[in-house]
N, C-alpha and C positions, 0 to 999 in steps of 0.2 A: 549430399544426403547423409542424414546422419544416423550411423547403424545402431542395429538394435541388438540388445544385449542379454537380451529374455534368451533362453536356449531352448530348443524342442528336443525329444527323444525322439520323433520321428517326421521328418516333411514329404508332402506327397506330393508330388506334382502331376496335376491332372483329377478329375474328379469320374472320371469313367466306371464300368460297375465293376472295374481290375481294383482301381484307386480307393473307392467306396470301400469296397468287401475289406481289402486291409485297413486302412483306420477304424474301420469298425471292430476289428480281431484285435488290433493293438491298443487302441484304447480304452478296450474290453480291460484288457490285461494291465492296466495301468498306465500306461504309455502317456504322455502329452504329444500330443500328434497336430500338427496343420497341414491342411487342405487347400491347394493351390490352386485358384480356376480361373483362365485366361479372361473364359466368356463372361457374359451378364448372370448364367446362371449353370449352375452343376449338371452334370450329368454324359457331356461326353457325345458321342453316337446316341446315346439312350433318353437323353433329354428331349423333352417335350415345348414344344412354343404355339401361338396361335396367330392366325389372319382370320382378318374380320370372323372373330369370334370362336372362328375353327379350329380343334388341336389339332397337330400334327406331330410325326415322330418318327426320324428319318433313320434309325434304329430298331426299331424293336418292328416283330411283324410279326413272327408266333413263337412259343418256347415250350418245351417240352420235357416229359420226365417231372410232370409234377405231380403226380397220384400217390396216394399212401406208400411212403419207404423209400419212392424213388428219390435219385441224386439231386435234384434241384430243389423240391420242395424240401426235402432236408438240410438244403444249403440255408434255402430261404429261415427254416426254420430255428438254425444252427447262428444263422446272425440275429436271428432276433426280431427279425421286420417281417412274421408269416402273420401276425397279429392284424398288422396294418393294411394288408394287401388282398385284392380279389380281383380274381382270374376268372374272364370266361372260358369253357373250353368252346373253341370252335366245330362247328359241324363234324359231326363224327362219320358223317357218312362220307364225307369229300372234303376233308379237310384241304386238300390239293385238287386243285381242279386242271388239268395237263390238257390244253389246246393246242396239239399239234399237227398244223397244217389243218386238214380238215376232220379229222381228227380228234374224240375227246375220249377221255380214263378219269374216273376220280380215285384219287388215295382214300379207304377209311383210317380210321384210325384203330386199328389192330392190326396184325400181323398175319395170325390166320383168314382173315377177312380177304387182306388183301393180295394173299396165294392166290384162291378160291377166285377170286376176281379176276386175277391176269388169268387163269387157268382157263377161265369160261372164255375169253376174252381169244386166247392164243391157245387151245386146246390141243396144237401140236407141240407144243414148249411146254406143260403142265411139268414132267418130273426136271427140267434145267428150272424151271421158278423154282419149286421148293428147295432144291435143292441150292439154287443160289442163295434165293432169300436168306435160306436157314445158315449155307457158311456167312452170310451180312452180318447175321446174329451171334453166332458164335467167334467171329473175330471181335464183334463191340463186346462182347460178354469179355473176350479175354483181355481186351485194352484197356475195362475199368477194373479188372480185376487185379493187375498189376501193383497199386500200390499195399497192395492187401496179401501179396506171398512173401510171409515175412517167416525167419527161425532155419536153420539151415535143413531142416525136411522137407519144408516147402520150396526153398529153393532149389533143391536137389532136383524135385517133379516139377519145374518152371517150365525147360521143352516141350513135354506133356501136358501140363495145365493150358500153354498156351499155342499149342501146336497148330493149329489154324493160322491164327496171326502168324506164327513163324514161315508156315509154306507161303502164305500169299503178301504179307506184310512188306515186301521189297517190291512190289508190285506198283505198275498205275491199273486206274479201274478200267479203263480199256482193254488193259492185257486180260485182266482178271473177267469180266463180265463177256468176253467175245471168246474166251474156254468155255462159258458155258451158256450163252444165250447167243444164238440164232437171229432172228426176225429183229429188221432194222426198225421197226416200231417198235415192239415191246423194250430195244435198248435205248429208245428217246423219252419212254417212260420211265424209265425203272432209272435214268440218268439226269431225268428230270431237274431234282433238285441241286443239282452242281450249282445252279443260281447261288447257291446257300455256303458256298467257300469260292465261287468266282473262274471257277478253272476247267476247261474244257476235260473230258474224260482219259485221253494220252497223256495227259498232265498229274491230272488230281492222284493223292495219295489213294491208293484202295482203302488201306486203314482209316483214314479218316474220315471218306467218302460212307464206309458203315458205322462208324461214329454218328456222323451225323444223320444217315438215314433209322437209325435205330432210336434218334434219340425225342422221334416221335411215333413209334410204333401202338402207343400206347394213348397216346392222344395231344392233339395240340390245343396252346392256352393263347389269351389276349389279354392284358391287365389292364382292370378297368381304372382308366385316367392314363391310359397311355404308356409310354417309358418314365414317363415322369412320374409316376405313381411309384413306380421302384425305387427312383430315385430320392424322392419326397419320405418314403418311407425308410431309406440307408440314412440319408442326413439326419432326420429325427433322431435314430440309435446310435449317430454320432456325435448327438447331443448330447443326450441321454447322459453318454460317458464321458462327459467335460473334453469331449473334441473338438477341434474348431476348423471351419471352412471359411473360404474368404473368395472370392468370385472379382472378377474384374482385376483380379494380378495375374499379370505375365509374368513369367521367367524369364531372363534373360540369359544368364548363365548358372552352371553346375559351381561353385568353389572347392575347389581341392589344394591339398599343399601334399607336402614329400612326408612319405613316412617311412622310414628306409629306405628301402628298394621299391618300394610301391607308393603309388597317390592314393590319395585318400580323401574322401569327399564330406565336407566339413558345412556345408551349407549351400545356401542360394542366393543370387544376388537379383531382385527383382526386374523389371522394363522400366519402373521410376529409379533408379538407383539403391535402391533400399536393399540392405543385408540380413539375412538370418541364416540362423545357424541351428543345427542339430545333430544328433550323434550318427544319425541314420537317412539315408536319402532314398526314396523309393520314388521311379518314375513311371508314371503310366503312359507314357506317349511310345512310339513305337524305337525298335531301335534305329533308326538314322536321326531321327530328331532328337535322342537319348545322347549319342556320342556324338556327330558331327557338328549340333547345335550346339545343343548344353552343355557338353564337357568341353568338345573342341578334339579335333585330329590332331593335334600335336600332345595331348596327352593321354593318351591309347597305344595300345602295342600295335606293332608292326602287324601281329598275326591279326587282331581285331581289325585291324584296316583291311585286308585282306578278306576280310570275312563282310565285313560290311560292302567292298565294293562288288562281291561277286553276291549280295541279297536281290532278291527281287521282293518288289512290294506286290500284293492282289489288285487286282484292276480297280478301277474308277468307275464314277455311275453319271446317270444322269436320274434326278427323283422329281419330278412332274407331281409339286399338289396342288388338286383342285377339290372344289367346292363344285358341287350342281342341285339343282331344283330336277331333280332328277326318282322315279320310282326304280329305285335301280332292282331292288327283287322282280318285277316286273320284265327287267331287258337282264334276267337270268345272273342276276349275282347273289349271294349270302355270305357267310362268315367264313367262308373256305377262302385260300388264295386262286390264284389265275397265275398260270405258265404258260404263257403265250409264247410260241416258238415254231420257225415254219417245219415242214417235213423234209428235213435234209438233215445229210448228219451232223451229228453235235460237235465233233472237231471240226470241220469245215464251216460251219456256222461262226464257232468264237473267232474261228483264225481269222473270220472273215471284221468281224466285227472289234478286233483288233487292228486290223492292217490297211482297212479299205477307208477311202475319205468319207470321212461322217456325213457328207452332205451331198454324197453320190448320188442315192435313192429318196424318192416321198417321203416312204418313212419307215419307222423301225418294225422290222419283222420279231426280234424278242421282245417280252416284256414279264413284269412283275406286277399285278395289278391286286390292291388290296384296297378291303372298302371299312375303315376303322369303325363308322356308324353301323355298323352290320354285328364285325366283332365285340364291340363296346356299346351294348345298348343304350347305356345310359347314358352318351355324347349325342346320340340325336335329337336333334331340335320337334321332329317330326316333318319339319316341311325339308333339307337340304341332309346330302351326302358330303360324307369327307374320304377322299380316293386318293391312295398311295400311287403313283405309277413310277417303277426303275426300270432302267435299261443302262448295260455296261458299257464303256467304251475305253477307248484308247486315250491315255493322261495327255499324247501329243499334240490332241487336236486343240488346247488349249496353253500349251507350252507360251502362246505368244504375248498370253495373259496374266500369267503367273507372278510377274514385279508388279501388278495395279494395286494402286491403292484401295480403299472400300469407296472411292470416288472413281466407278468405275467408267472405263470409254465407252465412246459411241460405235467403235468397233463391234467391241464386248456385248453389247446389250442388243446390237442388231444380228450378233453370232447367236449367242443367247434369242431370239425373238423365233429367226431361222430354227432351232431347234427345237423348242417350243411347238414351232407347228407340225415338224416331224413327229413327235411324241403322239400328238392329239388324231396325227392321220393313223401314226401304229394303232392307238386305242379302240380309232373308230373300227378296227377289224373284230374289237371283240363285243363295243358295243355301238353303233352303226347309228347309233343317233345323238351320243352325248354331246357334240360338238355346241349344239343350239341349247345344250341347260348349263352349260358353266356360267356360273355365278363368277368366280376367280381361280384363276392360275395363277401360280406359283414351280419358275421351272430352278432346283439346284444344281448346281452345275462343279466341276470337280475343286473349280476356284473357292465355291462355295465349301466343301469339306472344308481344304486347307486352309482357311479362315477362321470356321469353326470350333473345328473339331484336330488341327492341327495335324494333317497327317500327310505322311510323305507322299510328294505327285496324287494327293487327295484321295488314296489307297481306303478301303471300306472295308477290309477284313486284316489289317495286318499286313505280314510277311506273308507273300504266296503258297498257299496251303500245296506245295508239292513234296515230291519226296525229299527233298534236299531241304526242307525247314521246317519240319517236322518231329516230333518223338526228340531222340539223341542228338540231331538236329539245328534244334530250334534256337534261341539263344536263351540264356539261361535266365533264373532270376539271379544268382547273384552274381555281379560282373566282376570285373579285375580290377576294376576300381573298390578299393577296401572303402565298405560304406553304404557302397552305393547298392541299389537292387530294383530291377525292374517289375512289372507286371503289366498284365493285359494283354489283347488278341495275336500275339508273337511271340508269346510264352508258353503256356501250355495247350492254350485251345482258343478258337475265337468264339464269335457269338456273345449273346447277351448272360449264358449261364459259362460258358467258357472263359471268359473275360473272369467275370466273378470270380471263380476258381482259381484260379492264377493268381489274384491278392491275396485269397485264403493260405495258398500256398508261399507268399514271398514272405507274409504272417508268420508262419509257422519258421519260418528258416531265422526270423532276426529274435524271435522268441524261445529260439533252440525245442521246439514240440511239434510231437504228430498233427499235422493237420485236421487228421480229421477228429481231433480234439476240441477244433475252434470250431468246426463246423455239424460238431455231435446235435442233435434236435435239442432244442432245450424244452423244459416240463412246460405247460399250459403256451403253447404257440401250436396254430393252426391254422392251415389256408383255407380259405374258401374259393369255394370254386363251384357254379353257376355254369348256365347253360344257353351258349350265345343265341341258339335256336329253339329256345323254348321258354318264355315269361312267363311259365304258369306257375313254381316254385319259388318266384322272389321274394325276399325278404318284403316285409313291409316296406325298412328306409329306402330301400332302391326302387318300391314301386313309385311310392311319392319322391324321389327323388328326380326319375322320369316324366312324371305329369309336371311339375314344377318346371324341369326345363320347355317341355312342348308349350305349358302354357305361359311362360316366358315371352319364347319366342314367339307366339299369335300375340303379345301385347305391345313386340318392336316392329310387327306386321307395318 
């Protein structure tokens, strides 16, 4: 194969919204930047695809913090793509719908709402809610504050600024929430969304665990066209700036040579043979596919290897999409999610759901149940639903899988079929009749991540959000390979706005500037944002844009 001699200033490997967000920041700033994507098309986790007709997007589910000033829609607006893009917000009144056991709580989407709400709810617990809730708040207020105490005064008062975090921030949120909440319910509520880093409560970071419960206090969104809508709109603005993406290259390896005492990473050698080169290498894929794959164990330090053998990656899933002829507002769903989960406690639940044979019981008692035609008005046909369904499990039960090719066995597909119907029995607990309106199922399976979406034992958030890879923790963006630099959900934060952040952030270190430079708002960008529970404010193009598709669909009737 014969190499190419064009040079980049920057190669990314991966197109995820870590990968996205920096080439968009550096070839803002001049940079000549290529976009490396294994799959048929960009996006990572957050990519969007369709069956028979249907989107789906095994990524994205709600995101938050997008109202005037806050951090994400400032992000959005800070790269450039808040122009392009429209968010519903989801039901404000239950954005979370928490089914436990027999059992239901909705989240609204406030803060004080949803005191007032457990307080009616658990009236002997009213001052441990506020008073939890409030330190929840006060530790996220001081973990985004951090990169903002800047000048040696403010460092001086840092203890102080962030004394919250400090008392509890060594903590998991089991220690911390059983100081001060009681009643074994209210703590399967208020613990609800662990779904959302993967990690049972004795595990999870407390710090993080209020990160991310704060980071919809204020309300959650749905981006109309799915994850691909995000993504569709980052590629655009990495046109825009003479960036270039390329889709269907694999990597095969990282190229480094000696540069004193250190390597140094010089380029990438593609899966056809093919060579390029750049001054700078940013990878979005997680770190064991970063050094064990792409660099290679034998040119890594001793202490890196050590570090990498003792990581743990976030669990694995199973994502169940169907299609149904279904009124599903009718058998009680909207644009809020579903926490399906029994009345037992929440470490005992994961442990269990780690450790116990996948195909012991009928079927799954947790679940994730999202209905994107609810969220996204304007994907419905008017006649059929499109239904998210996850539930997590242990990478082992398919270890046996893991060398197939995409010419999968009859093992595989009758393991897969077997599971399939465990999903559809969990489901049927929350709605009791869908069985008889699926149109099509579609089950992913963790073989299915690692194919995809490239990630270790088919991991769906990164490195395991516990104390131990986290904050100081975590691994860094720039590694010990001079050159080289990572980003995405094992970096600074995961999620769809956390990922994000993380390439703003490896941006800013190979451009020597504050980040929040490249992510300052820029003049005349604005999100829109609509209301997944209420059609009466639409735009004209979105109204006709919805009739068009319904009457579409009655014409392929």
């Amino acid at each position: 194969m014969k190499e190419i001699t064009q040079k980049w200033d920057t190669i990314i490997i991966g197109s995820g919204a870590g990968g996205l967000a920096a080439a968009i920041c550096l070839s803002r700033a001049g940079q000549k930047v290529l976009v490396l994507e294994k799959h048929t098309v960009p996006g990572g986790w957050c990519h969007s695809f369709y069956l028979n007709g249907h989107r789906f997007t095994p990524g994205v589910h709600y995101i938050g913090l997008l109202g005037e000033g806050e951090s994400t829609s400032d992000l959005y607006k800070g790269l450039g793509i808040a122009n392009d893009l429209v968010f519903f917000r989801m039901n404000p009144d239950a954005y979370e719908h928490c089914w436990i056991g027999d059992e239901k709580f909705d989240y609204p989407s406030n803060l004080e709402d949803l005191k007032n709400r457990l307080s009616k709810r658990f009236p002997k617990e009213k001052k441990n809610i506020a008073k939890y809730l409030t330190l929840v708040k006060n530790v996220s207020e001081q973990i985004y504050s951090l990169p903002y105490i800047k000048g040696f005064w403010q460092k001086l008062t840092t203890p102080y600024r962030t004394r919250h975090m400090g008392k509890y921030g060594l903590f998991s949120l089991k220690r911390v929430i059983n100081w001060h909440i009681k009643d074994p319910l209210l703590k399967n509520i208020l613990n609800i969304q662990c779904g959302d880093h993967g990690l049972q409560p004795k595990k999870a970071a407390f710090p993080l665990h209020c990160a991310l419960m704060s980071h919809y206090f204020n309300g959650s969104y749905y981006p109309m066209g799915g994850g691909g809508a995000l993504i569709k709109a980052k590629t655009n603005a990495l046109k825009k700036h003479n960036g270039t993406i390329r889709t269907n290259t694999g990597v095969k390896k990282i190229l480094t040579k000696e540069d004193g005492k250190v390597k140094k990473a010089i380029g990438v050698e593609l899966e056809n043979g093919e060579k390029l080169y750049a001054t700078n290498i940013i990878s979005n894929a997680d770190p064991g596919i970063t050094y064990l794959k792409l660099i290679g164990k034998e040119n890594i330090s001793n202490k890196l290897q050590k570090k990498l053998l003792k990581t743990k990656y976030s669990c694995t899933s199973l994502m169940l999409f169907l299609t149904v002829n279904l009124d599903v507002k009718k058998a009680g769903l909207d644009s809020g999610n579903i926490w399906l989960m029994p009345d037992k406690d929440a470490d005992d639940f994961y442990d269990k759901l780690m450790t116990e044979d996948i195909l012991k019981e009928d079927a799954f008692e947790g679940m994730f149940i999202s209905c994107t035609t609810l969220k996204d008005p304007s994907s419905y046909n008017g006649k059929e639903h499109s239904l998210e369904v996850i539930t997590y499990i242990n990478y082992k039960a398919f270890e046996a899988f893991e060398n197939e090719n995409i010419e999968r066995s009859k093992a595989y597909l009758d393991f897969k079929e077997k599971l399939t119907e465990k999903m559809i029995k969990g489901l049927e607990k929350a709605i009791p009749n869908i069985r008889e309106h699926i149109i099509h199922q579609e089950l992913g399976t963790p073989i299915t991540n690692e194919y995809y979406v490239n990630s270790t034992r088919g991991n769906v958030y990164g490195t395991e959000k516990s104390l131990k890879h986290i904050g100081p923790f975590a691994y860094k963006p720039k590694s010990e390979i001079k050159n080289l630099y990572l980003c995405g959900a094992s970096i600074l934060s995961h999620g769809v706005a956390g990922a994000a952040h993380s390439g703003v952030e490896t941006a800013s270190i190979i451009l020597d500037c504050e980040a929040d430079s490249l992510r300052a708002p820029q003049p005349n960008q604005e999100l829109t944002i609509l209301e997944a529970e209420d059609h009466s404010n639409y735009p004209e193009w979105l109204t006709k844009k919805i009739s068009h598709r319904k009457a579409r669909a009655k014409t392929l009737t």
